[in-house]
C-alpha positions in Angstrom: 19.7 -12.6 -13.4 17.0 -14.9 -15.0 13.7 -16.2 -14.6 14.9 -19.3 -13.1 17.2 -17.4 -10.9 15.1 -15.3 -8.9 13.1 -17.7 -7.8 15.6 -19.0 -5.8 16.4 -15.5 -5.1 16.0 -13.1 -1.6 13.0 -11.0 -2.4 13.2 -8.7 0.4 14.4 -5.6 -1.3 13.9 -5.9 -4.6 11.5 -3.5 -5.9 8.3 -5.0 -7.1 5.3 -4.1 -9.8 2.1 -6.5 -9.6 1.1 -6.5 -13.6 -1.6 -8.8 -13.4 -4.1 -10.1 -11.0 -7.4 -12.3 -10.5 -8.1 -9.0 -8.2 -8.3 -5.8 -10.4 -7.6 -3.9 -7.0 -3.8 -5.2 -6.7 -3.0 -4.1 -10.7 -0.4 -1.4 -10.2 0.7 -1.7 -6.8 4.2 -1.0 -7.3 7.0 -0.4 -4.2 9.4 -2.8 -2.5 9.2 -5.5 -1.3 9.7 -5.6 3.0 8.5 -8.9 3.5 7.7 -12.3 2.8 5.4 -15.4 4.0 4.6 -18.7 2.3 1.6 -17.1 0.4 2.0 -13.3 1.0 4.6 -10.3 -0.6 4.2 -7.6 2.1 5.2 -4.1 -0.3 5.7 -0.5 1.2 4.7 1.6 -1.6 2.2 4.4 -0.8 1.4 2.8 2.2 1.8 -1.2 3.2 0.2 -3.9 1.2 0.1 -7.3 2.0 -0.3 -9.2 -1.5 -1.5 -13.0 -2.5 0.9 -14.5 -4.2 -1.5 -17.0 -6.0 -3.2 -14.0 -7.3 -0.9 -11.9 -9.1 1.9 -11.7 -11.8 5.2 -9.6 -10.5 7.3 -7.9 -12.4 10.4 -7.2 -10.4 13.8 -5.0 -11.6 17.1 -6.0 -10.8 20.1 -4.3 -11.9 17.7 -2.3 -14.4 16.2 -5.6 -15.9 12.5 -6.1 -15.6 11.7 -9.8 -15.0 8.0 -10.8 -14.8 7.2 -14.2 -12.9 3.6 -15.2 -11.6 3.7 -15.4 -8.1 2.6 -19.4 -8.2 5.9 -20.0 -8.7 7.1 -18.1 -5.3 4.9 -20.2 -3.2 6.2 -21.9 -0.7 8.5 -21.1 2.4 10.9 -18.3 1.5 13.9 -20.6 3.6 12.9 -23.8 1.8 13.2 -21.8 -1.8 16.0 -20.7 -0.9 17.5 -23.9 0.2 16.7 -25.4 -2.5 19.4 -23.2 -4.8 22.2 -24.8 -2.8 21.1 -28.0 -3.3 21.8 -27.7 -6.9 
């Protein structure tokens, strides 16, 4: 998986580091990810966090890859972004 792959990608599930923020207080939050909104990562790590997507850089693993993506780029309706990969 690239990049350009997850972002067309089902988040829910995948486990989730926030590396960089705008808001020192989300830096390290680190858990899966339960759920997502147009703007928001909901992460069940030591307890529930619901995290601005606008505001942070995630690093997620998959299959023991780390790929890091700022969350600008995962704006939008998860359905629509998800749409979009069959499209191609």
């Amino acid at each position: 998986m690239t990049k350009k792959t997850l972002i067309s990608h089902e988040l829910i599930g995948l486990k989730a580091k926030i590396v960089r923020s705008s808001h020192p207080g989300f830096v390290g939050i680190e858990g899966y990810v339960i759920d997502e909104t147009k703007n928001t990562l909901i992460i069940l790590g030591e307890k529930v966090w619901i995290v601005p997507k606008k505001e942070v850089e995630i690093e997620f693993e998959i299959d023991h890859k780390k790929i890091l993506i700022k969350g600008k780029e995962l704006i939008g309706r998860p359905e629509m972004r998800l749409k979009k990969r069959w499209k191609r």
